[in-house]
C-alpha positions in Angstrom: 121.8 103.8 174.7 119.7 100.6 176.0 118.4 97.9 174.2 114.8 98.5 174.1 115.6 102.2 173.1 117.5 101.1 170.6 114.9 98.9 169.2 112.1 101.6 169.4 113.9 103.8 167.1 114.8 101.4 164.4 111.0 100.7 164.5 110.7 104.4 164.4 112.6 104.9 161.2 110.7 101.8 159.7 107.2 103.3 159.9 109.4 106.8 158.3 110.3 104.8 155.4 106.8 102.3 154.9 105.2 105.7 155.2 107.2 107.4 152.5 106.9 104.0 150.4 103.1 104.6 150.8 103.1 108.2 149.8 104.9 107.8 146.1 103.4 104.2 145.2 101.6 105.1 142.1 98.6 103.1 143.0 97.8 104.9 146.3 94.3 106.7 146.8 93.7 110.3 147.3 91.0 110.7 150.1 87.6 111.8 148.3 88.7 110.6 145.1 87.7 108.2 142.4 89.4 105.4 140.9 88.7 103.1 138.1 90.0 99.5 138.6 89.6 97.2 135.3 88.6 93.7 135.6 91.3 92.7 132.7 93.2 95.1 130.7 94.4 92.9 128.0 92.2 90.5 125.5 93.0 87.9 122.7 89.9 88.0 120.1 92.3 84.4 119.4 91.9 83.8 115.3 89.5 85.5 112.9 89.2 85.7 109.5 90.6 89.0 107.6 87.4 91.7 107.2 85.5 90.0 110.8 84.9 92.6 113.2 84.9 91.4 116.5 84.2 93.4 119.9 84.6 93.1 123.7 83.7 95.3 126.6 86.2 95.9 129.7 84.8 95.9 132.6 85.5 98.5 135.7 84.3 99.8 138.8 85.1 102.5 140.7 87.2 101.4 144.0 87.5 105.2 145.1 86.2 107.2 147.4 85.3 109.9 145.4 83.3 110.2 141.7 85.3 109.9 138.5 84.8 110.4 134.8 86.1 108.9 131.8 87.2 112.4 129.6 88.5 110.6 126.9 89.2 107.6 124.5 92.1 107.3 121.8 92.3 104.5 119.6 94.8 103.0 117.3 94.4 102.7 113.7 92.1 99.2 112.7 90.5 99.7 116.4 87.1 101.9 117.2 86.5 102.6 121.4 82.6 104.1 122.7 82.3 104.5 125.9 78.4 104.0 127.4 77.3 107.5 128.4 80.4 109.8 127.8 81.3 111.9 130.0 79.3 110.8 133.0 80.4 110.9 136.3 81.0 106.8 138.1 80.5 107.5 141.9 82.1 105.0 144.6 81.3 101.8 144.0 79.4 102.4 140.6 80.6 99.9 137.7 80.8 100.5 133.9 82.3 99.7 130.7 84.4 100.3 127.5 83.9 98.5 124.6 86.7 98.2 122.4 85.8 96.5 118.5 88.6 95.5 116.4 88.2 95.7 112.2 90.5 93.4 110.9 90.1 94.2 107.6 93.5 95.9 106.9 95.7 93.1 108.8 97.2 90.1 108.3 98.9 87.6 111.3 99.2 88.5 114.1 98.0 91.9 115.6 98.4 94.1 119.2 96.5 97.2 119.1 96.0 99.3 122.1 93.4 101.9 123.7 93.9 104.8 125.8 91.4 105.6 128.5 91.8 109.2 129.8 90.2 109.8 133.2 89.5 112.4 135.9 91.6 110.5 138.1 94.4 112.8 139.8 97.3 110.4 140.5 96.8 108.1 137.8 94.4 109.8 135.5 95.1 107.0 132.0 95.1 103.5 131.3 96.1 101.5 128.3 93.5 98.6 127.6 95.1 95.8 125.0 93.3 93.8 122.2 95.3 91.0 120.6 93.9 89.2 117.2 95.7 86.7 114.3 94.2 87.4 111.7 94.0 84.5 108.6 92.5 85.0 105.4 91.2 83.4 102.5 92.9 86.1 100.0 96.3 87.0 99.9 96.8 90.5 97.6 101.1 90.9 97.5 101.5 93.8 97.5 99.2 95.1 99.4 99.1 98.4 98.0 100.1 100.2 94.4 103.1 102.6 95.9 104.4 104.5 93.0 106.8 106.9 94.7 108.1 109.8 93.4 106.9 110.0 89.3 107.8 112.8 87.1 105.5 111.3 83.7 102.2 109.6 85.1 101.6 108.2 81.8 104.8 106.0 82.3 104.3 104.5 85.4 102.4 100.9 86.3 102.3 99.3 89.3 101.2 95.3 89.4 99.3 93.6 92.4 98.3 89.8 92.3 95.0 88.6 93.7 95.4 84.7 95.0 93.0 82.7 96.6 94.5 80.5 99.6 93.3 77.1 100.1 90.4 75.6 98.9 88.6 78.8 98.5 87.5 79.7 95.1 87.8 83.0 94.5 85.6 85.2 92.1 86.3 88.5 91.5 82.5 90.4 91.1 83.8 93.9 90.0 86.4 96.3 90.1 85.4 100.0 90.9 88.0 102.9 90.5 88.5 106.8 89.7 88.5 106.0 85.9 89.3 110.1 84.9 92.6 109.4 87.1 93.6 105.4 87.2 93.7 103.0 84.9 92.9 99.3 85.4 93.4 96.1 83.7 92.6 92.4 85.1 95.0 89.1 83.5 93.1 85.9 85.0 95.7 83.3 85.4 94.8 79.7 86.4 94.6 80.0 90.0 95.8 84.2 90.7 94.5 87.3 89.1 97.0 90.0 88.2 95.8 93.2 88.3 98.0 96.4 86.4 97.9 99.7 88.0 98.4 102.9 85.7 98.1 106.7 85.9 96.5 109.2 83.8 97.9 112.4 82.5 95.4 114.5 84.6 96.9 113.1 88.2 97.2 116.3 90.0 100.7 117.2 91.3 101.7 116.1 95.0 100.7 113.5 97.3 98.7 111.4 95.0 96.1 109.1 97.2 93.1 107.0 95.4 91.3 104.0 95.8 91.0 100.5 94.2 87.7 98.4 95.6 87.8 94.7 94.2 84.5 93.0 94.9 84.9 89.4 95.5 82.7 86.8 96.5 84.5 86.4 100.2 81.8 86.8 102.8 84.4 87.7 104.9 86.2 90.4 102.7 83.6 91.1 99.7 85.4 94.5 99.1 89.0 94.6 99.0 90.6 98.0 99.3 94.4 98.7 97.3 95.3 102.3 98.4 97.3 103.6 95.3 99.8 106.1 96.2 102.1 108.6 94.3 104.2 111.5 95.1 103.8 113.8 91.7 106.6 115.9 90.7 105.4 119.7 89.6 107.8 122.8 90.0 106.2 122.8 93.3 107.2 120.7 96.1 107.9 120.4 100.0 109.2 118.7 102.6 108.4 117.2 105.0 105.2 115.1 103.3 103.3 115.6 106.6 103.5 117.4 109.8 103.5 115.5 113.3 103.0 117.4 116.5 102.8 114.5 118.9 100.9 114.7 122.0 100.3 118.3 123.5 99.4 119.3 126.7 97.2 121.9 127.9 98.1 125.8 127.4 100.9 124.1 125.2 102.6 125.5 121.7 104.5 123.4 119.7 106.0 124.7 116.3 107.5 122.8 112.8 109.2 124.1 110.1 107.6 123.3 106.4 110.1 123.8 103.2 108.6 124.6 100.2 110.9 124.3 96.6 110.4 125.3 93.7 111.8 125.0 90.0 111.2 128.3 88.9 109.9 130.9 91.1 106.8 130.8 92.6 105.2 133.1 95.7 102.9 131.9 98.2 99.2 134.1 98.1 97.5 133.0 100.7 96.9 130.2 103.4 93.9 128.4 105.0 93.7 125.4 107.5 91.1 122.8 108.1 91.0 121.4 111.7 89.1 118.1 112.8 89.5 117.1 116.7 87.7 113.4 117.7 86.3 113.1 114.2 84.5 116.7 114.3 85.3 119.9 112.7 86.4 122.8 114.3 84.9 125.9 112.9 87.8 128.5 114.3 90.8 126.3 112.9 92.8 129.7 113.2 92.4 129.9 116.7 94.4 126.5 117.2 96.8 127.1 114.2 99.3 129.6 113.3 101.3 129.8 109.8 104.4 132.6 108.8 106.8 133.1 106.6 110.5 132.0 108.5 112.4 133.2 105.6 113.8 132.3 102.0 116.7 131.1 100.1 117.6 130.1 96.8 114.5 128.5 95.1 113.1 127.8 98.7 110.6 129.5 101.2 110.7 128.6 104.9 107.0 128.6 106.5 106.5 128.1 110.5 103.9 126.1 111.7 102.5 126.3 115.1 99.9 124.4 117.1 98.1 125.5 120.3 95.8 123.0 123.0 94.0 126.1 123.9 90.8 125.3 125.6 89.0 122.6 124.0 88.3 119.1 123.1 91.0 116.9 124.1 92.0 113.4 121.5 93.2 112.8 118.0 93.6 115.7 115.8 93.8 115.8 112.2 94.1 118.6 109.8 95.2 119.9 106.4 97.7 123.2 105.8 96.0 124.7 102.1 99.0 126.8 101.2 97.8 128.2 98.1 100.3 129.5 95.1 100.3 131.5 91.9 102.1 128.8 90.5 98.9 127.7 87.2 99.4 124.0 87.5 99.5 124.2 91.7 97.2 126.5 92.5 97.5 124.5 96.0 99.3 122.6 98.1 97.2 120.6 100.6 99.7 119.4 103.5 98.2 116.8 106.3 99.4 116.9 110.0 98.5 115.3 112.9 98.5 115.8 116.9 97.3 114.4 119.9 95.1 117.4 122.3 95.5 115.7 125.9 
């Protein structure tokens, strides 16, 4: 074999191989179709104060040849995302923008929180836009919520939060609002801090125990500041897991769990019901997405399946609540929570 043969087909199997680099490089464009290209993907709001709400919009244009659409936003929790004109279509060349505002009024130091933009794109159809914050305050509340765990007498539990001004700021506390037929609250001012006792009343209803605490302060930053006050109460009734998670499920998709429900002393199950919410809004035919049956029993337990569905619908977060209802006279019901992701 000569020389200049020789050299024509190592040139040959160069193109073969630049070609085939071409063809699986994730960026690569797919005649007639669109592609968004951000200007930025990542931002740093740099320091605000805890409670500020701050905003910015990414930028992108389509560099495609074809039109594309933006079919979805997910957000972490802390961060909101609207898109200008959902849903429309960006032809070649066309530019447009997300706008991505950050609350900070649940964090403290430094914060990363992320956005997921869905598209109609075929090769690379999401991207992952970044917001980055640190967050300082002029209140510090330790701890930051009143976690009771598990409590078998209400009446016997407390839970203690202290209020402290940092810096110079002086700190007023305006009012305190709260469920007063289920918590109980009392304020000790101290020379600088303000301690704060948590209690619960006899009525708490059995389960996952969730209420709220607003302190009103003179902060123009944070005038209200929330305490969640949590408390897993112990009936004859109980289960496990707390919560369901599904994950993130694709189209045409099932995906099943198992809840275990124990008991004390024997209890049956009468009936069920489900409440769906997908991107914030309710879905009327909840039974059409989720399935619940009985998986069997054993000694003072009852096994109950749980399955979810993406049949065809809105894709993005999805929230709901299992209402497993009991002849049990002090749980008449047991609300469970679970959660998904429709992509």
């Amino acid at each position: 074999m000569n020389k200049t043969r020789k050299t024509a087909l190592s040139l040959l199997r160069i193109g073969i191989l630049y070609a085939l680099c071409l063809s699986s490089f994730p960026h690569a464009v797919i005649a007639g179709s669109g592609s968004l290209k951000f200007t930025t993907h990542m931002h740093d709001f740099g320091n605000v104060y805890r409670g500020a709400k701050v905003a910015h919009k990414f930028q992108f244009v389509n560099t495609g040849s074809g039109p594309v659409a933006i079919t979805g936003v997910h957000a972490a929790c802390g961060c909101t995302a609207a898109e200008i004109e959902k849903g429309k279509e960006y032809v070649p060349g066309e530019s447009g923008f997300i706008e991505i505002s950050f609350n900070s009024a649940d964090f403290q130091g430094k914060v990363v929180k992320s956005v997921t933009v869905m598209t109609s794109e075929k090769l690379l159809p999401d991207r992952v836009l970044t917001v980055k914050a640190g967050v300082i305050s002029e209140i510090e509340v330790m701890p930051p919520l009143a976690d009771f765990g598990p409590v078998g007498n209400p009446l016997a539990a407390s839970s203690e939060i202290v209020i402290t001004p940092i810096g110079k700021f002086d700190l007023k506390i305006l009012k305190i609002d709260f469920n007063n037929k289920l918590l109980t609250v009392t304020t000790t001012p101290g020379p600088k801090e303000t301690k704060l006792k948590i209690g619960l009343n006899a009525d708490v209803p059995t389960g996952f125990f969730k209420e709220t605490v607003l302190i009103r302060t003179n902060s123009s930053y944070l005038p209200v500041i929330e305490i969640p006050v949590r408390a897993d109460i112990k009936g004859n009734v109980d289960f496990s897991p707390s919560y369901i998670e599904f994950g993130a499920i694709q189209p045409s998709e099932t995906v099943k769990r198992s809840l275990t429900i124990k008991y004390a002393n024997p209890v049956k199950v009468i009936g069920t019901d489900i409440e769906l919410i997908v991107n914030g809004q309710k879905v009327p035919n909840a039974a059409s997405f989720v399935k619940i049956s009985s998986s069997g029993f054993e000694q003072n337990k009852q096994h109950i399946a749980v399955e979810i569905s993406n049949v065809q619908g809105p894709s993005g977060a999805v929230h709901g609540k299992l209402l497993i209802k009991t002849d049990d006279q002090r749980q008449q019901q047991i609300d469970v929570d679970f959660y998904a992701f429709f992509r």
